[in-house]
Residue, then its C-alpha position, 0 to 999 in steps of 0.5 A: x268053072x266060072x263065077x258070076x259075080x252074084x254066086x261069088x258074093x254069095x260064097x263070100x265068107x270075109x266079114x263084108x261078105x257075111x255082112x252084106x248077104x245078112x244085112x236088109x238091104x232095104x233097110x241099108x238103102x233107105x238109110x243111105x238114101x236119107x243121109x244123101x238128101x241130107x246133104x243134098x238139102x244143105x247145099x241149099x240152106x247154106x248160102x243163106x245160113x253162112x250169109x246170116x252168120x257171116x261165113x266167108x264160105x257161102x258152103x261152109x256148111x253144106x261142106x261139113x255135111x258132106x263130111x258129117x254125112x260120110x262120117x254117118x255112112x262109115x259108122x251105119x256100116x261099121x256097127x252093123x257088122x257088130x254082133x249083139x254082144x258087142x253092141x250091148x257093149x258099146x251102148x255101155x260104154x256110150x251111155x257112160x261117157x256121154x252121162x259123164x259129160x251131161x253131168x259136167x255140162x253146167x261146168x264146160x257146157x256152151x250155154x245157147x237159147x237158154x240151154x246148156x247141152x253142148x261141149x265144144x271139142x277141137x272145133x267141133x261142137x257135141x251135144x252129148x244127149x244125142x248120143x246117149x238115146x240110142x245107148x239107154x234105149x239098148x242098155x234098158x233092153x237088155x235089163x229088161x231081157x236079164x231081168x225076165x230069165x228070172x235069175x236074180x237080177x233086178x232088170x226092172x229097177x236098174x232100167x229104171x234106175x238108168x232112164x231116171x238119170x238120163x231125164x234128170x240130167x236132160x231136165x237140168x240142161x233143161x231140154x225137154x223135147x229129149x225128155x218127152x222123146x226118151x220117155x216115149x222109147x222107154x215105154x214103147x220098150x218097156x210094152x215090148x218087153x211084156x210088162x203088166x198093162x197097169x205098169x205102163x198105165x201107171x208109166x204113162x200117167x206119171x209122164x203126163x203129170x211130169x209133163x204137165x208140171x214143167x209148164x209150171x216149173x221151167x220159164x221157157x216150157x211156158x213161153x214156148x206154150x204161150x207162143x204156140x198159142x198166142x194169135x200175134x204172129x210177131x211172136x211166132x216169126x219162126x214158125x210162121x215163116x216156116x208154115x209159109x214156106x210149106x204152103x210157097x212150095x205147092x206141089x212141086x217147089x219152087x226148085x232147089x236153092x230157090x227158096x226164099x223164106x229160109x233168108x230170115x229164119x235163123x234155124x232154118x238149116x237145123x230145126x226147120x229144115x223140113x219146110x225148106x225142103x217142102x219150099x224148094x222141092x214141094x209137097x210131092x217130094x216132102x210127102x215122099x220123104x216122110x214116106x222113106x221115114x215110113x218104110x224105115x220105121x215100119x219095116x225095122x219094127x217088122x224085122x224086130x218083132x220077128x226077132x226070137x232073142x227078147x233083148x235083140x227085139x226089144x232093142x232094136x224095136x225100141x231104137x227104129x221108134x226112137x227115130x220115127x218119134x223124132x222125124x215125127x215130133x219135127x215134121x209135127x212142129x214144122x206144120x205148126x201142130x206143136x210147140x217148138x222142140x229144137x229137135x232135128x230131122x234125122x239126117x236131114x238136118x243140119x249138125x254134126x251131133x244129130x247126124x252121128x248119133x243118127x249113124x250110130x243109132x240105126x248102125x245098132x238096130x241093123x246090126x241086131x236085125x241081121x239074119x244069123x243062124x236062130x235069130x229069127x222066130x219061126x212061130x211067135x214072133x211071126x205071129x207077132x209080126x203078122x199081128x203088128x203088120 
């Protein structure tokens, strides 16, 4: 007898078979639809970028993109066939390294903009805090997981204990916009995981005095403040520019690569890459994107809660809401709403650290998402679910 193709994947029993009938694919799809416009944008801020810093090769950086994109695709898919023993691992050992390399940044760090948080490595630039959000979000849900079986294990402190050096090391480099986003994962973690109320209370008020007192304590916090502030739009090119691209764009762009403002904006490719988009495609399109960013975080943390496994919830909860923070956080500085992060737009964005750790990143909250036998609760955490929905 005869198999249609949709029978025969369904029978299918090799690991790509397993994977892709377990796999949200709605999920999957969002995610490579994001990395696609990604690239697709970058061959518009290209030319002008390359032109602003003197690549012969008015694509260079659409090209590396293209590359780093690809790359994100085959790491997405190549750890979300991974189990949840095995990502817990690998959040481990990525945790390590990449604290390791945060602690030698003062030594072989590349200091720019007044910060030092990146390695160069054979032609390629790393900035390791990138890669270490994801791998401390899962590790501390784990502690969190292990600390509730009530076996001995202090999973409360070792969290704690693992957030506190992420944040020193972040604050050292300084990069404060990374600090505030961690913070805000590691307590929407920390609620997940079922702490007391007066905790996370208590958590949120020492976020706000640490927050408050680097306006004192590191100079370019309190530039960056003033700058949000101040009236005189000399001292606001960037961001100005940038809103100005928003509103040139009206509803439906002025077309892909006619975008004009982008010319005198230097990070326009990286930080402001919303506002071109918006420009070029117009606000049709860029409300749209932001919708795809949307379903993505609202169908992952869906998906999580349902989950019956408290480290596989709180995990991969907390890392579908480490990126709907940082989409959130640039559109939110993109609209001149707060002050300038350097914090890029995941996938959209120009950087091969931001798109890699971005594929690493949902790779992990796909993978612990995927339906396995008992994975998923069938009262409450669909009672959960249905409360959250």
């Amino acid at each position: 007898m005869s198999h249609s193709p949709h029978t025969f994947l369904r029978s299918d029993t090799t690991p790509v078979g397993n994977w892709w009938w377990t796999m949200d694919r709605w999920l999957l799809g969002t995610v490579f639809a994001l990395i696609a416009l990604g690239v697709l944008l970058s061959f518009g801020t290209s030319p002008a970028a390359a032109a602003r810093l003197h690549y012969n090769d008015a694509f260079h950086f659409a090209l590396r993109q293209t590359l780093f994109g690809g790359m994100a695709a085959v790491l997405v898919i190549g750890v979300s066939m991974l189990e949840a023993r095995t990502i817990r691992r690998v959040a481990f050992f990525v945790y390590l390294a990449m604290i390791i390399m945060m602690a030698a940044l003062p030594f072989i760090g590349h200091e720019a903009k007044g910060a030092t948080r990146w390695i160069h490595l054979a032609g390629f630039t790393l900035q390791p805090s990138e890669f270490m959000k994801p791998a401390l979000i899962v590790l501390v849900a784990w502690m969190f997981a292990e600390g509730q079986k009530g076996e001995g294990v202090p999973g409360v402190f070792i969290a704690f204990c693992l957030y506190l050096l992420a944040v020193g090391l972040l604050l050292k480099q300084p990069d404060l916009g990374q600090t505030v986003l961690i913070t805000i994962a590691f307590g929407a973690a920390f609620w997940m995981a079922g702490v007391p109320i007066s905790w996370i209370m208590g958590l949120g008020a020492t976020a706000l005095v640490g927050l408050g007192s680097t306006y004192f304590l590191l100079p370019h916090v309190q530039a960056r403040v003033e700058t949000f502030l101040s009236s005189d739009k000399a001292d606001k090119h960037q961001i100005t520019q940038a809103s100005e691209a928003i509103w040139a764009g009206g509803l439906f762009g002025r077309g892909p690569g006619e975008g004009v403002m982008k010319r005198g904006v230097p990070d326009m490719h990286t930080d402001f890459a919303y506002s071109v988009l918006a420009e070029e495609y117009g606000l049709v399109f860029s409300l749209a994107l932001i919708g795809l960013f949307a379903f993505l975080v609202i169908r992952g943390l869906y998906k999580s809660l349902r989950l019956s496994d408290p480290f596989e919830q709180v995990a991969a909860a907390g890392l579908f809401v480490l990126v709907g923070l940082q989409a959130l956080i640039n559109v939110a500085v993109n609209l001149n709403m707060i002050p300038t992060k350097g914090m890029t737009l995941p996938f959209i964005s120009y950087g091969g650290s931001s798109m890699l750790a971005m594929g690493l990143t949902l790779g992990m909250a796909l993978g612990l998402t995927r339906r396995r036998p008992g994975a998923y609760a069938t009262s409450e955490g669909l009672a959960r679910a249905g409360a959250f929905a």
